[in-house]
N, C-alpha and C positions, 0 to 999 in steps of 0.2 A: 952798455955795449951788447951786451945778449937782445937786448929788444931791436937793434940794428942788426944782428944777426938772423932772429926771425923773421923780419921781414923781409929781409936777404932770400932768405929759405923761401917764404911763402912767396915769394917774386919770381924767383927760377920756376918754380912748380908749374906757377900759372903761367908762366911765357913759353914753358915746354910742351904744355897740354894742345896748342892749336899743332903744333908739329907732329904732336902722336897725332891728333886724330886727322889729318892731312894724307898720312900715311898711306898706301891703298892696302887694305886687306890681304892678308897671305892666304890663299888657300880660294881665293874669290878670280873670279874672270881675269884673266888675263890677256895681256892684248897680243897679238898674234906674231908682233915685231917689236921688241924691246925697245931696241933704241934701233927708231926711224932714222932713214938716211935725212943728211941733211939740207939736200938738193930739195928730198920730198916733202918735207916741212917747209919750204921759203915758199914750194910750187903750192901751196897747198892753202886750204881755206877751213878753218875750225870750225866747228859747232859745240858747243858745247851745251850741258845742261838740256837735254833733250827729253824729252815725256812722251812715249809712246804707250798709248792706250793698249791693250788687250781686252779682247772680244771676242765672243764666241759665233755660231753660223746666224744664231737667232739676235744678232746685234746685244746682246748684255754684257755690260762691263764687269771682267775677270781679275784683271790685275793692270798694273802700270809699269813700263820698261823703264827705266832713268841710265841716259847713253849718251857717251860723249864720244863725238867722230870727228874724222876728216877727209874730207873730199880733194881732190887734187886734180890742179888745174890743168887742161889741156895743151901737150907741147906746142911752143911757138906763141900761149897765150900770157897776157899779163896778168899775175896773180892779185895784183893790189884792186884793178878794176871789178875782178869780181868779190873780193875780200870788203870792200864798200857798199857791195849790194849784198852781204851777208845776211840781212835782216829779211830779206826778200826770199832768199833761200832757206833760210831758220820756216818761215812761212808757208813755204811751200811744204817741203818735209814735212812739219804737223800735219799741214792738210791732208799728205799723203796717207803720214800713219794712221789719223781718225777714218780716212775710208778704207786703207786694208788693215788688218792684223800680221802686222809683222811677227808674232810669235810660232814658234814650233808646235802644229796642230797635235802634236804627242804633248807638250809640253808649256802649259802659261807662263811657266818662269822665263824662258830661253827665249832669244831672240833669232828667230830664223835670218841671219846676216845675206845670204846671197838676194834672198826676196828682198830684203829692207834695202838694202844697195841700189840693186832692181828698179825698185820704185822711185826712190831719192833723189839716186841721180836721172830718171825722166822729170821727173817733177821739177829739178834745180833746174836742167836743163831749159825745161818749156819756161820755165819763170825768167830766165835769162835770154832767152828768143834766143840762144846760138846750139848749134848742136856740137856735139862734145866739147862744151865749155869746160865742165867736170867730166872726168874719164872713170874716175873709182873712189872708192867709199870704204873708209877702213872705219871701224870701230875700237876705237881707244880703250873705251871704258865700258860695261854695261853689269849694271844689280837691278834688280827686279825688288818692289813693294813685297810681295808674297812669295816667304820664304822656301828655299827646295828641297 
């Protein structure tokens, strides 16, 4: 009975551990809107898992951004249409961030958000041939490779 008990024990442990580490960081970015409306989530189109290079004026890489956003679709459009061409969008966005630096020139950790939005959604835009297909760009999540 105790050898069923351990392995009880050692069981919980390890099926608790993906949950801790799931968790998001206290004290780390936080997203600007806790809990998004739920209109704007149906309306809306994820990205997640985002890599945004940092660079300095003489092009050398500094650090790397890791950002999870959402862009939101334009009233009157249907979200699922462009929610299928996500991959098209994910594409565009890298492309953007490898030509500019979205980071705060004070700052390689930070992600300058108004410029990265900026750029995002033109680039999601022109990849999608319609103009304001995506309207705004929220940033969910963002931690920086090099710590501040």
């Amino acid at each position: 009975m105790t050898r069923r008990k351990l392995f009880a024990a050692v069981f919980i442990c390890l099926a608790a551990t993906p949950l801790a580490l799931a968790a998001p960081p206290s004290g780390g970015h936080e997203a600007k809107d806790e809990s998004p409306d739920e209109k704007e989530v149906a309306r809306s189109v994820e990205l997640g898992g985002l890599v945004f290079p940092v660079f300095d004026e003489s092009g050398k890489l500094k650090n790397y951004l890791f950002v999870n956003a959402r862009m939101l679709v334009g009233p009157g459009r249907d979200p699922w249409k462009y929610r299928e061409q996500a991959h098209f969008i994910r594409d565009a966005v890298i492309r953007a961030a490898h030509h500019t630096s979205f980071n705060l020139k004070s700052d390689p950790t930070k992600l300058d958000e108004k410029l990265a939005a900026a750029e995002c959604l033109k680039a999601a835009n022109e990849v999608l041939g319609e103009r304001d297909a995506v309207v705004t760009m929220t940033f969910t999540q963002i931690a920086s490779r090099v710590g501040s």
